[in-house]
C-alpha positions in Angstrom: 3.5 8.8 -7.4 0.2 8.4 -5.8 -1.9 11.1 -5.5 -4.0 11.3 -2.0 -5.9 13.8 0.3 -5.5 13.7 4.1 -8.4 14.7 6.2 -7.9 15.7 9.8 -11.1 14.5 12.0 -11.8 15.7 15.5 -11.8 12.3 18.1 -14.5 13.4 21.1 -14.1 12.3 24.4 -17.0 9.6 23.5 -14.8 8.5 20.3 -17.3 9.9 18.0 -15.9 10.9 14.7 -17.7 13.7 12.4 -17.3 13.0 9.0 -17.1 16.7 7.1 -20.1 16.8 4.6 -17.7 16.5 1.4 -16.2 13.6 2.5 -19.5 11.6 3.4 -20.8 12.6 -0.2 -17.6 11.3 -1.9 -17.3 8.1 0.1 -21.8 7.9 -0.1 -22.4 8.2 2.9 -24.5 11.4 2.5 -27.6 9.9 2.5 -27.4 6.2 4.1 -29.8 3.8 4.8 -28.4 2.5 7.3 -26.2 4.4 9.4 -23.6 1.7 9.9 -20.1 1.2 8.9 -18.0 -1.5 9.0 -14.5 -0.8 9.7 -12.0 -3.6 9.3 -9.3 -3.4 12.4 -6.1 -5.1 11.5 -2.8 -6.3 13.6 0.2 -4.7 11.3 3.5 -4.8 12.2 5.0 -1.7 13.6 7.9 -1.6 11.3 5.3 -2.0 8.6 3.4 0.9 9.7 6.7 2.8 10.1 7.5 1.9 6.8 4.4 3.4 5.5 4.8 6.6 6.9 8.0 7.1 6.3 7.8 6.1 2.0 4.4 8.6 2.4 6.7 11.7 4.1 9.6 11.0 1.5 6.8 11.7 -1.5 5.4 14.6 0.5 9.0 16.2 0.0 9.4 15.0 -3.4 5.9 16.7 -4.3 6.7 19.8 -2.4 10.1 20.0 -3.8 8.2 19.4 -7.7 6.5 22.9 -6.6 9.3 24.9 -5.3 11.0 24.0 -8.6 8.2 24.9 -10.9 7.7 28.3 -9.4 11.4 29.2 -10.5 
């Protein structure tokens, strides 16, 4: 089982993302040089993406359920 944080991010009305300041240092982008990123946009197939979520909710219960049961 994979092992992952989610991080929610505000969206403005401008499309500006903030970055929280844990985040930028663990990624490095505390202190750029250049305060550019690339970001890679790909064409997926829905089903694939569908796919995706649904194997990533189905470990979500299976990690929450590992809890419950380790608290009895």
């Amino acid at each position: 089982m994979q092992h992952y944080r989610m991080t929610k991010l505000a969206l403005s009305k401008r499309g500006s993302l903030t970055l929280p300041p844990a985040l930028r240092r663990k990624l490095g982008l505390d202190k750029p040089r250049n305060p550019l990123l690339l970001v890679e946009e790909r064409d997926l197939p829905k089903a694939q993406i569908q796919a995706w979520i649904a194997r990533d909710e189905a470990d979500m219960e299976a990690f929450r359920a590992e809890g419950k049961a380790k608290k009895k």
